[in-house]
C-alpha positions in Angstrom: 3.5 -0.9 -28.6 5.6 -2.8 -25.9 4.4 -6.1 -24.6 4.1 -7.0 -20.8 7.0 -9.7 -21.4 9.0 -6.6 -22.2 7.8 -4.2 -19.8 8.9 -6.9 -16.9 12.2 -7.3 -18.4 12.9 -3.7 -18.5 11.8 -3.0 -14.9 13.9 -5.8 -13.8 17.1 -4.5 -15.2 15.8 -1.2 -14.1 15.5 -2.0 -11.2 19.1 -4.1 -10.8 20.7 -1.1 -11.9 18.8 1.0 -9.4 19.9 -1.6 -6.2 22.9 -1.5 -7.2 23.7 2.1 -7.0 21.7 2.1 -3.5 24.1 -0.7 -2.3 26.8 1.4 -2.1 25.5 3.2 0.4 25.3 0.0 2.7 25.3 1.8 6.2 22.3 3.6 5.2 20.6 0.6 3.5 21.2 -1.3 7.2 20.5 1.9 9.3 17.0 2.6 7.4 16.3 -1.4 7.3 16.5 -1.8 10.9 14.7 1.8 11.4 11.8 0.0 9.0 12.1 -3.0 11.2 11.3 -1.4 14.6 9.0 1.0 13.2 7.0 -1.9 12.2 6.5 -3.4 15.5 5.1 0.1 17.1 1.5 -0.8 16.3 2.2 -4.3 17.6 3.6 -2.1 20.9 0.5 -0.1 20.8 -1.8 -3.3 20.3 -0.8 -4.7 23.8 -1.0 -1.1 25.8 -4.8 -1.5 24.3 -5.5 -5.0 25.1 -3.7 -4.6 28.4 -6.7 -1.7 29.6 -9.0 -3.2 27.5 -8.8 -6.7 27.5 -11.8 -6.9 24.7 -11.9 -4.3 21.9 -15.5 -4.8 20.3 -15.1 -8.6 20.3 -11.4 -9.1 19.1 -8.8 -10.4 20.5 -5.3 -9.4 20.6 -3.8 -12.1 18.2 -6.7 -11.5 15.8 -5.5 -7.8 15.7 -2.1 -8.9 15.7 -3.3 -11.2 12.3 -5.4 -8.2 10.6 -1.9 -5.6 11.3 0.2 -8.5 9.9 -2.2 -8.9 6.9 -1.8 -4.8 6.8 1.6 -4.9 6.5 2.0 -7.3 3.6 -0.5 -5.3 1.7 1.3 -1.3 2.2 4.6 -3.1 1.0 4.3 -2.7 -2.9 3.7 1.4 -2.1 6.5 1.5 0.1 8.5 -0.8 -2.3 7.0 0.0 -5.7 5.7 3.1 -5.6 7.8 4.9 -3.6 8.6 7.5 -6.0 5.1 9.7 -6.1 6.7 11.2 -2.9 8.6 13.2 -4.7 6.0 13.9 -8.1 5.1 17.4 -6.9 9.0 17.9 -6.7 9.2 16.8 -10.3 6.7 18.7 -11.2 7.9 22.0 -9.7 11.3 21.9 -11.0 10.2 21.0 -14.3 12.2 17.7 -13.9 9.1 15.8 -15.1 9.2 16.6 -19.0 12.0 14.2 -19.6 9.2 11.5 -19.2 7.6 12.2 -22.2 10.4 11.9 -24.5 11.2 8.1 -24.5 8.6 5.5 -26.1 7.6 4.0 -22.5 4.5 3.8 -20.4 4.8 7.3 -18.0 3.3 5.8 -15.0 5.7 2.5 -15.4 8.3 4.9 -16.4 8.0 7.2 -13.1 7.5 4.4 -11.1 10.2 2.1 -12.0 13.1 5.0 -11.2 12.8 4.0 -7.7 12.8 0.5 -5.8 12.7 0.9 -1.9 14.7 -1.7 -0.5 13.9 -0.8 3.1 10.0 -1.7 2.3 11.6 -5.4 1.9 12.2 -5.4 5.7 8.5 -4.3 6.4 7.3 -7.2 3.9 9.2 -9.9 5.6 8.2 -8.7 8.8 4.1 -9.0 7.9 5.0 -12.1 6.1 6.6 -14.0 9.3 3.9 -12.3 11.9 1.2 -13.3 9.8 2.8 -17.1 9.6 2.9 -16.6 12.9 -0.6 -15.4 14.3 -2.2 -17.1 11.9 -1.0 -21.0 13.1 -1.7 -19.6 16.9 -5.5 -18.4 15.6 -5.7 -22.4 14.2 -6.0 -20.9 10.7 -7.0 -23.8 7.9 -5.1 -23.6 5.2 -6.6 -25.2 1.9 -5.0 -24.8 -1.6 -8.3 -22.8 -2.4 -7.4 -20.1 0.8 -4.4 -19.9 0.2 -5.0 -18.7 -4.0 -8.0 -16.4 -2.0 -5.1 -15.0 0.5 -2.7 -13.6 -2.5 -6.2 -12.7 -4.4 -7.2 -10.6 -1.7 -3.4 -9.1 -0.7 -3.1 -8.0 -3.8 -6.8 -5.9 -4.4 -5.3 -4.7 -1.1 -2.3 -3.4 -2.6 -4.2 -1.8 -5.1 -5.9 0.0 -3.1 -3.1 1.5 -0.9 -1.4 2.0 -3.6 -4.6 4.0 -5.5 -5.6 6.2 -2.5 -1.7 7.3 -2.3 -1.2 8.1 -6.0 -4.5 10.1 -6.5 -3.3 12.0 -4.0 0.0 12.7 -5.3 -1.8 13.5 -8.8 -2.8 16.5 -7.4 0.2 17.8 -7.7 -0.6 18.5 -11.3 -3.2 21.3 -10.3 -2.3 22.4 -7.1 0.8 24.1 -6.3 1.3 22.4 -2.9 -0.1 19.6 -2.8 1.9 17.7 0.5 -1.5 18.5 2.7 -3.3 16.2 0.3 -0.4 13.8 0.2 0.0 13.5 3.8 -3.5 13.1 4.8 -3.5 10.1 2.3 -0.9 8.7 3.7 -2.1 9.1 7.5 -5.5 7.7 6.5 -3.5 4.4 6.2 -3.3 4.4 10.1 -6.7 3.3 10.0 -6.7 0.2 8.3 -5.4 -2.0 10.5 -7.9 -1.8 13.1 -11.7 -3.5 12.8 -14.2 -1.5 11.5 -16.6 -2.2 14.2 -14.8 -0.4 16.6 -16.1 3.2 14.3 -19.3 4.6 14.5 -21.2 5.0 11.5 -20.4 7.6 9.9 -16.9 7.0 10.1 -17.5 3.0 9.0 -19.3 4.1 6.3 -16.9 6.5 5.0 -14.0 4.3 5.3 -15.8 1.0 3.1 -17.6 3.1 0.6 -16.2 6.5 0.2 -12.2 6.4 0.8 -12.2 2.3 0.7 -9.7 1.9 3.7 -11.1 -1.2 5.4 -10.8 -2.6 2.4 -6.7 -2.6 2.9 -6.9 -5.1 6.2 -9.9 -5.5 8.1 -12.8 -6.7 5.5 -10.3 -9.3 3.7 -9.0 -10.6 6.8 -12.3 -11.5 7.7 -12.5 -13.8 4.9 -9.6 -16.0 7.0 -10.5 -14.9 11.1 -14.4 -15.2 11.4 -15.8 -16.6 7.4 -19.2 -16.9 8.9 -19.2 -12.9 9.7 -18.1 -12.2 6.5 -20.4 -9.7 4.3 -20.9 -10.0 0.6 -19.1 -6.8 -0.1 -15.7 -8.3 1.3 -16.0 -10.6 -1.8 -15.8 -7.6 -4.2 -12.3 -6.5 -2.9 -10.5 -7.6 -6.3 -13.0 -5.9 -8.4 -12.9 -2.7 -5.8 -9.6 -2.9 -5.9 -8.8 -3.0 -10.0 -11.8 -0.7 -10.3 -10.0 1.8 -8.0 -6.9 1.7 -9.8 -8.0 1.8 -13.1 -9.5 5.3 -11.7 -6.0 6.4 -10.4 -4.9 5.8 -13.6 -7.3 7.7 -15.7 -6.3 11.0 -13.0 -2.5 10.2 -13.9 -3.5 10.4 -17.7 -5.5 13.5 -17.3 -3.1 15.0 -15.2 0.4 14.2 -17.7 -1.5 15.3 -20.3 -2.8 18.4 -18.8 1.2 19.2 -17.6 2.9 22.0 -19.6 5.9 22.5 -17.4 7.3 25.3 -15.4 7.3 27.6 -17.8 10.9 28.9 -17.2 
């Protein structure tokens, strides 16, 4: 059995190798960089058309919206960097292309996911990173040692669960024949999480905290940093919400490579 030490440095020269084949495709590399780059300012667009009819939106303020999308964007990065290549599992999967990943002595899911790094997703990371500098010295945000070990803590149950709610979905590709419905609603659910909570009535609200975790990706840890003394218990539990959500996703990925007997052709 492989160590992590060695895991990490095979995904890094993975990974090398992967960039740079990409790089020699530099005009697309650019092209989809800067695509990534305004596509991540739309919401910020769509922010101000909202503030600018309705100047309060259940009690927050545009730059604390501005902080909570920011906080958003950091956290979707490791899919859209990482992950990246469950898009195209149910392709695999179909054209039988997935039964080479059982024949070398590697972990499938770090296997899978280490054949594809998304360089564009760097753009969208750098982009949260600096608006989230940003909103957060306008808000008058304290930064102590201890908020800032809670901040990565809290990014990265975040990025767990992103990253969860996307690959259970693509698991179903191992049962269903088409599963891009299920992989596309997953993905659009996403469009959620930026925006507080509060503003949903109950039924959605509760959905979205206890049943498909999605305030869990922004709102309820950025609480922890814009308004501590609103903060609810439960926004403490992200990490363990989080892990616990991903050790799930992981469980379906096992159940579903091992239930996987190819196309049969």
């Amino acid at each position: 059995m492989r160590s992590i030490g060695e895991y990490i440095r095979l995904y890094f020269i993975i990974e090398a190798q992967y960039i740079k084949a990409r790089l020699q495709y530099r005009v697309d590399f650019i092209i989809s960089s800067i695509g990534m780059f305004f596509s991540s300012l739309i919401t910020l667009g769509v922010f101000w058309v909202i503030f600018d009819t309705v100047p309060d939106l259940a009690g927050w303020s545009l730059m604390e919206m501005a902080f909570i999308y920011a906080f958003y964007m950091i956290a979707i990065s490791p899919m859209q960097i990482i992950f990246d290549h469950f898009w195209q599992l149910r392709f695999n999967l179909q054209q039988g292309n997935f039964l080479k990943y059982y024949f070398r002595p590697l972990n499938m899911m770090f296997y899978y996911t280490s054949e594809m790094f998304d360089l564009k997703g760097l753009t969208q990371l750098f982009v949260g990173t600096a608006l989230l500098i940003y909103t957060a010295s306008q808000l008058h945000v304290a930064w102590t040692f201890g908020r800032v070990g809670l901040l990565f803590i809290t990014l990265f149950s975040a990025a767990l669960v992103q990253i969860s709610i996307v690959v259970l979905a693509a698991c179903a590709a191992f049962w269903v024949l088409d599963s891009y419905p299920v992989l596309g609603l997953a993905w659009r659910l996403r469009e959620f999480a930026p925006y507080p909570m509060s503003i949903f009535d109950g039924a959605f609200r509760f959905t979205f905290t206890y049943v498909l975790p999605i305030g869990f990706i922004a709102f309820y840890p950025s609480q922890i940093f814009l308004r501590p003394e609103d903060v609810s218990h439960l926004t403490y539990f992200s990490p363990v919400i989080g892990i616990g959500l991903f050790a799930l996703t992981y469980w379906v990925w096992t159940k579903g490579v091992n239930s996987y007997t190819g196309t049969g052709s």
